[in-house]
Each structure stands twice: as structure tokens, then as C-alpha cells.
N, C-alpha and C positions, 0 to 999 in steps of 0.2 A: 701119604694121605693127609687126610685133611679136616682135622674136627671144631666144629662150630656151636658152641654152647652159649645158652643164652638163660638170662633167670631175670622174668617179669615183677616186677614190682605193680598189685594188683590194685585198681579205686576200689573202695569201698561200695560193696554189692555191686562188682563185679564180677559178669557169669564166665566160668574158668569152661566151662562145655563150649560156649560160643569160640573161645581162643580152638582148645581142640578141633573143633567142625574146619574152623577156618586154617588150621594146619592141616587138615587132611585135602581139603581143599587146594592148597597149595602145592600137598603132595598129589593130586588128580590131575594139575593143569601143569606143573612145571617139573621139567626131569632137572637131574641133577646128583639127590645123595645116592650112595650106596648104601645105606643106613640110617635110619632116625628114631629116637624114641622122646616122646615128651607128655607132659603130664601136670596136675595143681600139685601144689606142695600137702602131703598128709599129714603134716601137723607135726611132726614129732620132734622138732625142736624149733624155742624161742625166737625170733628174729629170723626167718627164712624166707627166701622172696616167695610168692605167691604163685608162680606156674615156672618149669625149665624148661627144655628144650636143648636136643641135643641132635647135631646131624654128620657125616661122614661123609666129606668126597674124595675121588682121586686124586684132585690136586689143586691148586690155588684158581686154575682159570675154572674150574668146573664150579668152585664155590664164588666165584664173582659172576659170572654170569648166570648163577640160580640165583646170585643176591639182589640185583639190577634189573630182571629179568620184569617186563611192564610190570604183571598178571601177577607175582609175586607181592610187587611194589605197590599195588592197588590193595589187596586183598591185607597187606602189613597196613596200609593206610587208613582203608575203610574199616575194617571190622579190629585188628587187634591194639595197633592205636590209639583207639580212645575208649581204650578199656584200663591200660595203665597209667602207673604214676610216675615208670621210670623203669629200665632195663640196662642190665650188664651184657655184655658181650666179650667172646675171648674165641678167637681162631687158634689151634695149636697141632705142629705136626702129630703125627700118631703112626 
């Protein structure tokens, strides 16, 4: 398996509900995880990115074609793109 985490670096008054809507969204239109949880950062320690995001596939091709996938690439484009100022990324077996 296959887990994909991600930790947004957020602009200033930037709405973290919009980022969720437009994750669930993506969870609506494209298959893919077996698993996802994501969420804004709650504060509770200094220097943390500002939303994460975490998802689980079977295996490398299943997380390349959710990542690629138009509807996906539109909806990371339009709406959660230019809400940040920067994101980490890290694929790791599980």
C-alpha cells in the first residue's frame, strides 16, 4: 500500500473549510484511496503547516492515476492552489 501525505502552507486569510469542501469534492468525483483523513492544523504547536492531508491506496498506479486524473488536477488547480503559499509532499509504503 500506499500512503500520500501532504501539509499545506496556508496565505494569510485563507479559508481552510474551502480546502475541505474541495477535498471532499474530489473525494465525490475521483476513486482511488482506500483511506483518507485531512483536516487545518489546531494550533497546538509553533511552526505547523496550516491544513494536512493524508490518503491510502493499494498501490503506486492507483495513486498516480487519482493524482493525474483531469477532475482531480482542475479542482487542486482552481480552488486549493491559490489558497497556499507552499506544500510538502511525501508517498511512503505502509
Amino acid at each position: 500500500m500506499i500512503r500520500h501525505v501532504s501539509v499545506f502552507m496556508l496565505k494569510d486569510g485563507a479559508d481552510a473549510a474551502a480546502i475541505t469542501r474541495a477535498l471532499d469534492e474530489i473525494g465525490d468525483r475521483v476513486a482511488g484511496p482506500i483511506a483518507s483523513s485531512y483536516g487545518p492544523d489546531l494550533g497546538l504547536r509553533a511552526g505547523n503547516g496550516g491544513y494536512a492531508t493524508c490518503f491510502d491506496f493499494a498501490d503506486e498506479a492507483t495513486y498516480r492515476a487519482w493524482d493525474t486524473h483531469p477532475e482531480h488536477e482542475r479542482i487542486r488547480r482552481e480552488v486549493i492552489l491559490p489558497l497556499l503559499t507552499g506544500a510538502q509532499r511525501c508517498q511512503f509504503r505502509i
